[in-house]
N, CA, C and O atoms as a Tripos MOL2 file, in Angstrom:
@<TRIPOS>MOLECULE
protein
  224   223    56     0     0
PROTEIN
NO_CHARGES

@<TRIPOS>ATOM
      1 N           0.8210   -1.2000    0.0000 N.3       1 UNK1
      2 CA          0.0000    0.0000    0.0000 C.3       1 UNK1
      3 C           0.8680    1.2690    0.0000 C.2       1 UNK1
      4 O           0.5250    2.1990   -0.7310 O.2       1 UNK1
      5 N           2.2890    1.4090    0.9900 N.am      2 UNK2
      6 CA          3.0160    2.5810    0.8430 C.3       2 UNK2
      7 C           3.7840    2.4080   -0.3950 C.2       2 UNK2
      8 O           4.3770    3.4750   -0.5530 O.2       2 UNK2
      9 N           4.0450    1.6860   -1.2570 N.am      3 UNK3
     10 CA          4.7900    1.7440   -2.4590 C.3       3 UNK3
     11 C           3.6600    2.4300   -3.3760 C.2       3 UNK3
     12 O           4.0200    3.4600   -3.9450 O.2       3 UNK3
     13 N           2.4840    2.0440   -3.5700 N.am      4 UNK4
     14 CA          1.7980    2.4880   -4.1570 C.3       4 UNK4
     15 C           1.5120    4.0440   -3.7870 C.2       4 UNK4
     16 O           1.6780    4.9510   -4.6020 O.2       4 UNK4
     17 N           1.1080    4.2160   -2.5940 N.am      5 UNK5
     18 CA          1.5360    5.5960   -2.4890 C.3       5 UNK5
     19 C           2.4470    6.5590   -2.7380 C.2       5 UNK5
     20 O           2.0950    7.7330   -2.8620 O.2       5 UNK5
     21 N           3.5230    6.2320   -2.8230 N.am      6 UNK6
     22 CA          4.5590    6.4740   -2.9820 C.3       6 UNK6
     23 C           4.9190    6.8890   -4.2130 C.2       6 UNK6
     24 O           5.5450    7.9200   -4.4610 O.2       6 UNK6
     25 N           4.5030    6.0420   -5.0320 N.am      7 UNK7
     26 CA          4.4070    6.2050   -6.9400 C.3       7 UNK7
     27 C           3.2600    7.4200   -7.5780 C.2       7 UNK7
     28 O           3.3240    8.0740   -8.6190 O.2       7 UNK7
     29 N           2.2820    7.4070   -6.5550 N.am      8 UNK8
     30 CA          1.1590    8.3310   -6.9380 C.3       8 UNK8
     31 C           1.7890    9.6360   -6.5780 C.2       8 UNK8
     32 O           1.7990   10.6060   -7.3350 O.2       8 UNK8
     33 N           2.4220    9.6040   -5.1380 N.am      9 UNK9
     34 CA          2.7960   10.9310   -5.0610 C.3       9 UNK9
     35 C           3.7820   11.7100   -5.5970 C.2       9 UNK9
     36 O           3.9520   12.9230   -5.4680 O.2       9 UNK9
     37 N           4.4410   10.8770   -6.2340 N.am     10 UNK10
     38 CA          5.7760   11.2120   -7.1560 C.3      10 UNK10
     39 C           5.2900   11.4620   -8.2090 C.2      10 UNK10
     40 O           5.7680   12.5450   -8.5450 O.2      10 UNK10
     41 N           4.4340   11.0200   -9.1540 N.am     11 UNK11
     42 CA          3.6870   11.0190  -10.4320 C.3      11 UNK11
     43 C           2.4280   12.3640   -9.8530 C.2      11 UNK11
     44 O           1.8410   12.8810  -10.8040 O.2      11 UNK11
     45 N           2.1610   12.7200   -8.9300 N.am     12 UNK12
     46 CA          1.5460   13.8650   -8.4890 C.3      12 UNK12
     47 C           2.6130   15.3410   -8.6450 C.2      12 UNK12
     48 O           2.2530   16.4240   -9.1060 O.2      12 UNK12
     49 N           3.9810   14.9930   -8.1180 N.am     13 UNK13
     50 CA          4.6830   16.3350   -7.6880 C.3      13 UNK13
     51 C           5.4580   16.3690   -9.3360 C.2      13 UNK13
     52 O           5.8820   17.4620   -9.7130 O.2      13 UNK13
     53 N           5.5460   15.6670   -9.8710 N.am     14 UNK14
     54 CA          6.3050   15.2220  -11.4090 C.3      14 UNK14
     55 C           4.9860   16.0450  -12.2770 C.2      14 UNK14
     56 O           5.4060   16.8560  -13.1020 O.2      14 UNK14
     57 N           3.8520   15.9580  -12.2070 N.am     15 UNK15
     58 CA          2.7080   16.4880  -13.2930 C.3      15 UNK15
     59 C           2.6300   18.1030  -12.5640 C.2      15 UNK15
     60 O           1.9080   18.8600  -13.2130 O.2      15 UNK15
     61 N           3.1740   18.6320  -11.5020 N.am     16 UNK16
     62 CA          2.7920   19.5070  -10.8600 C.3      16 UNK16
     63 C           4.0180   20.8180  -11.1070 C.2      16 UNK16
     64 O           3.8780   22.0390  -11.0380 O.2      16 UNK16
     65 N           5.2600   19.9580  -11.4220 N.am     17 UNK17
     66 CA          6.3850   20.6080  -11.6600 C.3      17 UNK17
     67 C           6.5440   20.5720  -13.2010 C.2      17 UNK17
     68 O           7.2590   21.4720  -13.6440 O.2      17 UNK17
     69 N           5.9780   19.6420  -14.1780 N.am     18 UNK18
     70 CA          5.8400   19.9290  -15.4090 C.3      18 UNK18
     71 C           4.5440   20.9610  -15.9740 C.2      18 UNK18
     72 O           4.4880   21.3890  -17.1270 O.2      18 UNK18
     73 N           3.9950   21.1190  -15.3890 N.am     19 UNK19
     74 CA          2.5580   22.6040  -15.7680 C.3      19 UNK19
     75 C           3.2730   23.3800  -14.8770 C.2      19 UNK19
     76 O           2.5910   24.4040  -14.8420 O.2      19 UNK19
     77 N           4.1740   23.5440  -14.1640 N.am     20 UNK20
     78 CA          5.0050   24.9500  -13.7110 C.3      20 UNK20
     79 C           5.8910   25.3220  -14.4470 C.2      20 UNK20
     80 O           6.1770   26.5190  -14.4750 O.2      20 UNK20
     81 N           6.6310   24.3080  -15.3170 N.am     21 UNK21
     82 CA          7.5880   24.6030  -15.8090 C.3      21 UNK21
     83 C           6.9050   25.4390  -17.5470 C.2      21 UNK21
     84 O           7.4100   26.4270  -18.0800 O.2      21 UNK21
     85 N           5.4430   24.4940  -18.1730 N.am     22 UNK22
     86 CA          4.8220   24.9800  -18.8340 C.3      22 UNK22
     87 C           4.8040   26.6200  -18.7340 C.2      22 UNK22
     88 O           5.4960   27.4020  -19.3870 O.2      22 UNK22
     89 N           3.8810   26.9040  -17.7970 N.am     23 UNK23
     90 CA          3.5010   28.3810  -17.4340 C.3      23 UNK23
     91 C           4.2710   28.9130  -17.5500 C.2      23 UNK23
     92 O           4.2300   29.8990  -18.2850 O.2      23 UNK23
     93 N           5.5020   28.5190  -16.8260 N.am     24 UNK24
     94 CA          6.8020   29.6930  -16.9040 C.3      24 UNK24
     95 C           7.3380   29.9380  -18.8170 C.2      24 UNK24
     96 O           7.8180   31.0210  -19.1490 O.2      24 UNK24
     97 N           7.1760   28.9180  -19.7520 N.am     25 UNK25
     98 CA          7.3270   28.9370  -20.4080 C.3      25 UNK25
     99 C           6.5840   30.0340  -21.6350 C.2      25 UNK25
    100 O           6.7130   30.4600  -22.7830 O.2      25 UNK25
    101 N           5.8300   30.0910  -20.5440 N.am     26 UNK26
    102 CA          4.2160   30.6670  -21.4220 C.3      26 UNK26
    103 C           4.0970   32.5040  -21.1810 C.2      26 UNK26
    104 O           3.5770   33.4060  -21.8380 O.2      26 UNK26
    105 N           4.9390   32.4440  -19.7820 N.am     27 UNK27
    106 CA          5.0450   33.6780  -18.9940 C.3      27 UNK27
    107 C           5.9340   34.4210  -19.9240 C.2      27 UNK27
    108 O           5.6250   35.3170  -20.7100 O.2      27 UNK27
    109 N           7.2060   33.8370  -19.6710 N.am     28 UNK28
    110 CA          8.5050   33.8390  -20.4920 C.3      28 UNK28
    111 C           8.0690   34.6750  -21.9470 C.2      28 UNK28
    112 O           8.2350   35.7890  -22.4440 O.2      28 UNK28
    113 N           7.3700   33.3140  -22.2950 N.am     29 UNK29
    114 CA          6.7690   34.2000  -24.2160 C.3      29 UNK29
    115 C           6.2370   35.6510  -24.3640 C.2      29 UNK29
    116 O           6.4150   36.3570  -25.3560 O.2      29 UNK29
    117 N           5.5750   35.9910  -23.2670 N.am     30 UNK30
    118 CA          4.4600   36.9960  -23.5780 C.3      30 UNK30
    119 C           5.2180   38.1480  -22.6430 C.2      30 UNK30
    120 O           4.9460   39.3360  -22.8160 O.2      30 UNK30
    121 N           6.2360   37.7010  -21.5910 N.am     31 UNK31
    122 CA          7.4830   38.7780  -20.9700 C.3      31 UNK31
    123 C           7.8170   39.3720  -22.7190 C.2      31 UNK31
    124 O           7.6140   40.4840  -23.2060 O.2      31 UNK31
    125 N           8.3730   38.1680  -23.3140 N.am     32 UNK32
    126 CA          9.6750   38.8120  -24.3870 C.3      32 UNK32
    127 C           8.6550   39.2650  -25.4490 C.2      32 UNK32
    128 O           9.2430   39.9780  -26.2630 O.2      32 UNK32
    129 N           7.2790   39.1160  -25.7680 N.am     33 UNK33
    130 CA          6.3920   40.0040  -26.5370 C.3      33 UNK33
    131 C           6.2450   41.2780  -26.1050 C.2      33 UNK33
    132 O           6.7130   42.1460  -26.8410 O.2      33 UNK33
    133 N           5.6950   41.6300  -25.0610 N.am     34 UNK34
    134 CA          5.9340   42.9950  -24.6960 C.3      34 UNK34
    135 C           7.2430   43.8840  -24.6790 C.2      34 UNK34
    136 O           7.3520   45.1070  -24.7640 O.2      34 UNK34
    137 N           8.2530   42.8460  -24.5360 N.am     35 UNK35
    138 CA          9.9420   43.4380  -24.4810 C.3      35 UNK35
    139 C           9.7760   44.0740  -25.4350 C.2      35 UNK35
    140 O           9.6810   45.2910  -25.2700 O.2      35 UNK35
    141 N           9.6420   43.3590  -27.2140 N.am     36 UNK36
    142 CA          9.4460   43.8480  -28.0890 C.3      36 UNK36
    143 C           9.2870   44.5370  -28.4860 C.2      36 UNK36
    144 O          10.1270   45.1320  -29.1600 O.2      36 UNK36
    145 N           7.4610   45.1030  -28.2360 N.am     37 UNK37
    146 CA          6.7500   45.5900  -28.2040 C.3      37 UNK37
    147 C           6.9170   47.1100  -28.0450 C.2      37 UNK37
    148 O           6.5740   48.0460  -28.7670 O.2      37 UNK37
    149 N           7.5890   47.0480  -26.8060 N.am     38 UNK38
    150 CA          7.8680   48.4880  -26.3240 C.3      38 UNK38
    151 C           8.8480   48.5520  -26.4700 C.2      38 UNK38
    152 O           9.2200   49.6230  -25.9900 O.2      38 UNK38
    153 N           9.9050   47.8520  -27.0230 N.am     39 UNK39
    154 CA         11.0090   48.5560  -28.1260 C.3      39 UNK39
    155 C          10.4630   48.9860  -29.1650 C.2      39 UNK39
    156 O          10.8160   50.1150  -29.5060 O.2      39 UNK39
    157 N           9.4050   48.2570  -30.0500 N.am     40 UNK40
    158 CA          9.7100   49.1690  -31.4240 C.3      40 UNK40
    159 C           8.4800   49.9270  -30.9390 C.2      40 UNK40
    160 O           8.0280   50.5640  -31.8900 O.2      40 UNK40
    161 N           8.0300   50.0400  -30.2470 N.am     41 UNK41
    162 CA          6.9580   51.7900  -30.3130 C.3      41 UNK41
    163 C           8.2150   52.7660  -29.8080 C.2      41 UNK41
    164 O           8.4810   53.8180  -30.3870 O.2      41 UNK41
    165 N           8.6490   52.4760  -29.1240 N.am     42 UNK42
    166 CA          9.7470   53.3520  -28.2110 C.3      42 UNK42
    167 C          10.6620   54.0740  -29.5110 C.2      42 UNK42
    168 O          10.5780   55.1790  -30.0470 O.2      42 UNK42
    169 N          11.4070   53.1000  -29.6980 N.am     43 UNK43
    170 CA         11.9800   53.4730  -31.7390 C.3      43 UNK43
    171 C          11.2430   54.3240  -32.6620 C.2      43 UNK43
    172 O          11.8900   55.0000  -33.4610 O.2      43 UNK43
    173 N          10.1650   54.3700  -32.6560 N.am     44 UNK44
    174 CA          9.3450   54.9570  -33.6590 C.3      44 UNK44
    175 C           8.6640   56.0030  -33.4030 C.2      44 UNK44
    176 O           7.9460   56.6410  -34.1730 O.2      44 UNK44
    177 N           8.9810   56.2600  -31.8540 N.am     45 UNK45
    178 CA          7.7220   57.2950  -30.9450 C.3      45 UNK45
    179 C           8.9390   58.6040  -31.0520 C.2      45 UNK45
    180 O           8.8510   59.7660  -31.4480 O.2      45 UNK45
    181 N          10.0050   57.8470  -30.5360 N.am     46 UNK46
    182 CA         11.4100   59.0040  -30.3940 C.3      46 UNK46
    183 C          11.6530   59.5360  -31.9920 C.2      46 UNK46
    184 O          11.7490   58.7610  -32.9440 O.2      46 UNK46
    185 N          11.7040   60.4560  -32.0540 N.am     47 UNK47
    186 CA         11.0490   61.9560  -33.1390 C.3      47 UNK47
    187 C          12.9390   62.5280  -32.7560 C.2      47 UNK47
    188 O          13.5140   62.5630  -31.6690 O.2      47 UNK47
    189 N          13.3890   62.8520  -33.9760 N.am     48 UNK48
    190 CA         14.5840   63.5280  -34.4740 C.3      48 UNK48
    191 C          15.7350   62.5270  -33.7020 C.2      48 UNK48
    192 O          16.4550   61.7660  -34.3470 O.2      48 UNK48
    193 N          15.7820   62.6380  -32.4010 N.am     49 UNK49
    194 CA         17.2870   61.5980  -31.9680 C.3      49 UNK49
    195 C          16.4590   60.2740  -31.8640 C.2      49 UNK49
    196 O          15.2730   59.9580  -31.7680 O.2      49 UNK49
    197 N          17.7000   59.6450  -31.9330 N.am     50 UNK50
    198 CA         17.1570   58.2830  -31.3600 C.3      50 UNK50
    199 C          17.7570   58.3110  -29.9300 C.2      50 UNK50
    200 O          18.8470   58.7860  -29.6120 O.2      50 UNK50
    201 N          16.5790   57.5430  -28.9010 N.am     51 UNK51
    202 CA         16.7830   58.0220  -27.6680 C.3      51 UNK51
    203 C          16.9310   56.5430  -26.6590 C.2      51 UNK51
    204 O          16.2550   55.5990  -27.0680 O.2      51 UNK51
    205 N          17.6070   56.3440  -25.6240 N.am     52 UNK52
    206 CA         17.2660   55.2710  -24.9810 C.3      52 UNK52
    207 C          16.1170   54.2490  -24.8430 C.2      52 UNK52
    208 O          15.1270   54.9800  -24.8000 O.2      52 UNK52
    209 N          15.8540   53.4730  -24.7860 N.am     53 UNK53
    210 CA         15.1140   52.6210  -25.0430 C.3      53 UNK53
    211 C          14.5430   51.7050  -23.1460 C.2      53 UNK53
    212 O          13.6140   50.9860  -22.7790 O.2      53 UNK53
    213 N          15.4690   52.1780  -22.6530 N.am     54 UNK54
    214 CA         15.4730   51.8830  -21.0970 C.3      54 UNK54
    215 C          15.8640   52.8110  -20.7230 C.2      54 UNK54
    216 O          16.5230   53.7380  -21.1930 O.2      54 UNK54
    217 N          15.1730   52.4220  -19.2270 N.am     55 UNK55
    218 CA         15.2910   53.5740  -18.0810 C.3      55 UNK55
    219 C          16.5570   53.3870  -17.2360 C.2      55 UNK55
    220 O          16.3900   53.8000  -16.0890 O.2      55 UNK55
    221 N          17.6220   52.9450  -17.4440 N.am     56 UNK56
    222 CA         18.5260   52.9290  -16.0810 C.3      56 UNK56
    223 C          19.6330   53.1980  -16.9730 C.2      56 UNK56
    224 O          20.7730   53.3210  -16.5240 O.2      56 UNK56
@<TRIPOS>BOND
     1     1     2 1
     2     2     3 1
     3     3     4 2
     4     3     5 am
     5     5     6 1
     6     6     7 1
     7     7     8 2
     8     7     9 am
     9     9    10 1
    10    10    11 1
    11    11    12 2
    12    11    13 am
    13    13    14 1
    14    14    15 1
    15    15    16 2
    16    15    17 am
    17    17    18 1
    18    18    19 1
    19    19    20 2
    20    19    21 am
    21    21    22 1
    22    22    23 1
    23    23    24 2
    24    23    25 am
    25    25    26 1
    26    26    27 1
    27    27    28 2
    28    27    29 am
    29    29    30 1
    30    30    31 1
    31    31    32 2
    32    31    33 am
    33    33    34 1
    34    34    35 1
    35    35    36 2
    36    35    37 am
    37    37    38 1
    38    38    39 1
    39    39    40 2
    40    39    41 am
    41    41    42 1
    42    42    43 1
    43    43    44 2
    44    43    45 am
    45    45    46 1
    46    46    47 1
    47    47    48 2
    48    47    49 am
    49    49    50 1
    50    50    51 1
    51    51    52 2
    52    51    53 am
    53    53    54 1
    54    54    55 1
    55    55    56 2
    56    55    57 am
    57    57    58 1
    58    58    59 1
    59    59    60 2
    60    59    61 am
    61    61    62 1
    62    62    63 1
    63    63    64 2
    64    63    65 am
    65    65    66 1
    66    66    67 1
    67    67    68 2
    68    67    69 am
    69    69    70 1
    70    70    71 1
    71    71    72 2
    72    71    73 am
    73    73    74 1
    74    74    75 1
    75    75    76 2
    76    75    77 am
    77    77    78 1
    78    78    79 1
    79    79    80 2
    80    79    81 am
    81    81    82 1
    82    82    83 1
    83    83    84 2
    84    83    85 am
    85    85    86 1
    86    86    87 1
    87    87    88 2
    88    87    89 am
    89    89    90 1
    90    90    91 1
    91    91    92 2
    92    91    93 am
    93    93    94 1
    94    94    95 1
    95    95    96 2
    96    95    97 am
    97    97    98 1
    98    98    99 1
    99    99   100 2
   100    99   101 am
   101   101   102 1
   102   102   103 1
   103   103   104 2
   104   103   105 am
   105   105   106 1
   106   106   107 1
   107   107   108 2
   108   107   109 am
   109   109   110 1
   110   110   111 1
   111   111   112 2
   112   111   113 am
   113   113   114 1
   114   114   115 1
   115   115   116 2
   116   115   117 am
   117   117   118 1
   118   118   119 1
   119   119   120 2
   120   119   121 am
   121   121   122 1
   122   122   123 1
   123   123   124 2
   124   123   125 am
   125   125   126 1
   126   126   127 1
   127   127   128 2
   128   127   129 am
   129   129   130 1
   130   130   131 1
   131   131   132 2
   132   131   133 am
   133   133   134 1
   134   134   135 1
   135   135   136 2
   136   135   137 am
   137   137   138 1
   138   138   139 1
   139   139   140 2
   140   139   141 am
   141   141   142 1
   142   142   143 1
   143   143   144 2
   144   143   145 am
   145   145   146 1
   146   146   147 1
   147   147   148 2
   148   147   149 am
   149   149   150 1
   150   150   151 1
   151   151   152 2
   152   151   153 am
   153   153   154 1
   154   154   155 1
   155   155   156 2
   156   155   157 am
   157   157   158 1
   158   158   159 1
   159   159   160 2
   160   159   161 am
   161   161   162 1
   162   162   163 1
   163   163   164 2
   164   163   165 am
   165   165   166 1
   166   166   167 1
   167   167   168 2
   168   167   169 am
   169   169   170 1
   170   170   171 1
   171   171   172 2
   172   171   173 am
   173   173   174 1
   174   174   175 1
   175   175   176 2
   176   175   177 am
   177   177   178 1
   178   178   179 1
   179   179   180 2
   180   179   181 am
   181   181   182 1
   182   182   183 1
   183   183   184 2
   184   183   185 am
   185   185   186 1
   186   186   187 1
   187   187   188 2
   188   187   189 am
   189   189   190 1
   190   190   191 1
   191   191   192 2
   192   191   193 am
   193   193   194 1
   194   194   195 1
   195   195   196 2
   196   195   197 am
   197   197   198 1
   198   198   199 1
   199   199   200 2
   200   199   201 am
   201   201   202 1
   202   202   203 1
   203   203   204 2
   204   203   205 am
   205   205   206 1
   206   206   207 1
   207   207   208 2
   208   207   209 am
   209   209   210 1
   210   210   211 1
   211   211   212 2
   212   211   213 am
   213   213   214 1
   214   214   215 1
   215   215   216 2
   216   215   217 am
   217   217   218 1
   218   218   219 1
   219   219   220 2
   220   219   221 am
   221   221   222 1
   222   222   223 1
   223   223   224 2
@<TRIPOS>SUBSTRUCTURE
     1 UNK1         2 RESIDUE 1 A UNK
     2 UNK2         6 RESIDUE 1 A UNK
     3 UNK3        10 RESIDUE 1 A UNK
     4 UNK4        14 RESIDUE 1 A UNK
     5 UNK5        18 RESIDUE 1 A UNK
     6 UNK6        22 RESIDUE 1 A UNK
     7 UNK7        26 RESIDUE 1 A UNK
     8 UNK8        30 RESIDUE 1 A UNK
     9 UNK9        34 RESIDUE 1 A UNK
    10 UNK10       38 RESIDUE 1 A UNK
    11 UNK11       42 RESIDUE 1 A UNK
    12 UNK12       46 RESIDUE 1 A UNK
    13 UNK13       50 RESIDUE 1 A UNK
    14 UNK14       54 RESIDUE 1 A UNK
    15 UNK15       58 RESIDUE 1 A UNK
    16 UNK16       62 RESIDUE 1 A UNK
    17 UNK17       66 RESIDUE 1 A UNK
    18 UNK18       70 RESIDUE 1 A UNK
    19 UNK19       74 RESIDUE 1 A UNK
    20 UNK20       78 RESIDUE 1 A UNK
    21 UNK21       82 RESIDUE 1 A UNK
    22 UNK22       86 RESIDUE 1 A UNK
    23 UNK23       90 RESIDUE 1 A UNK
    24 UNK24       94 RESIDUE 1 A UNK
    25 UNK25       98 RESIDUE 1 A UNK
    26 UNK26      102 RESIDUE 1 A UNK
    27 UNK27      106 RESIDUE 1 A UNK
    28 UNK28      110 RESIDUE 1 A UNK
    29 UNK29      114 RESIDUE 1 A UNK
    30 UNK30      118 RESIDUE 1 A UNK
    31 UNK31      122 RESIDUE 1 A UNK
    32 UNK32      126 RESIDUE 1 A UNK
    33 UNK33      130 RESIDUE 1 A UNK
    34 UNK34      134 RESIDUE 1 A UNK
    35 UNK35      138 RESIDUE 1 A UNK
    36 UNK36      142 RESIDUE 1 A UNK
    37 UNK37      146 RESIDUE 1 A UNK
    38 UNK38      150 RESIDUE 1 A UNK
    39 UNK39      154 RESIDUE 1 A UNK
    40 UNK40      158 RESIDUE 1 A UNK
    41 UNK41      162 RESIDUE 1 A UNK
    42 UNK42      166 RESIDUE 1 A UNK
    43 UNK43      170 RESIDUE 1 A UNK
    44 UNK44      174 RESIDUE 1 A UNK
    45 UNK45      178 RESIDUE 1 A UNK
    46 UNK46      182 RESIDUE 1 A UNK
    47 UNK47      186 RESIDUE 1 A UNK
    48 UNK48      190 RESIDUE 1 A UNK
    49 UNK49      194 RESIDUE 1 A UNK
    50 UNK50      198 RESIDUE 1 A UNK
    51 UNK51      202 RESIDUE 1 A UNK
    52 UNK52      206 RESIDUE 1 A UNK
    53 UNK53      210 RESIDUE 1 A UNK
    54 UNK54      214 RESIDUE 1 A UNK
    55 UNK55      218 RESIDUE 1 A UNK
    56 UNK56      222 RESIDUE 1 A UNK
């Protein structure tokens, strides 16, 4: 009975850490879309110089 438990809960924390690792993947995508994003408006908004693109 504890082996069997044992397998479920591993095959529980294994499906739990693969849809985390998903999401982050998913997070990740739509981080570096906006990165983008507000580079090229930033590029195209800045009128005569071209101007930093970040704040620091």
């Amino acid at each position: 009975m504890v082996p069997i438990l044992l397998v479920l809960l591993l095959a529980l924390i294994l499906f739990g850490a693969g849809f985390a690792v998903k999401m982050l993947w998913w997070i990740a995508l739509a981080v570096l879309v906006l990165w983008l994003l507000g580079f090229l408006v930033r590029g195209i908004s800045a009128t005569g110089s071209r101007s930093r693109w970040y704040r620091w």
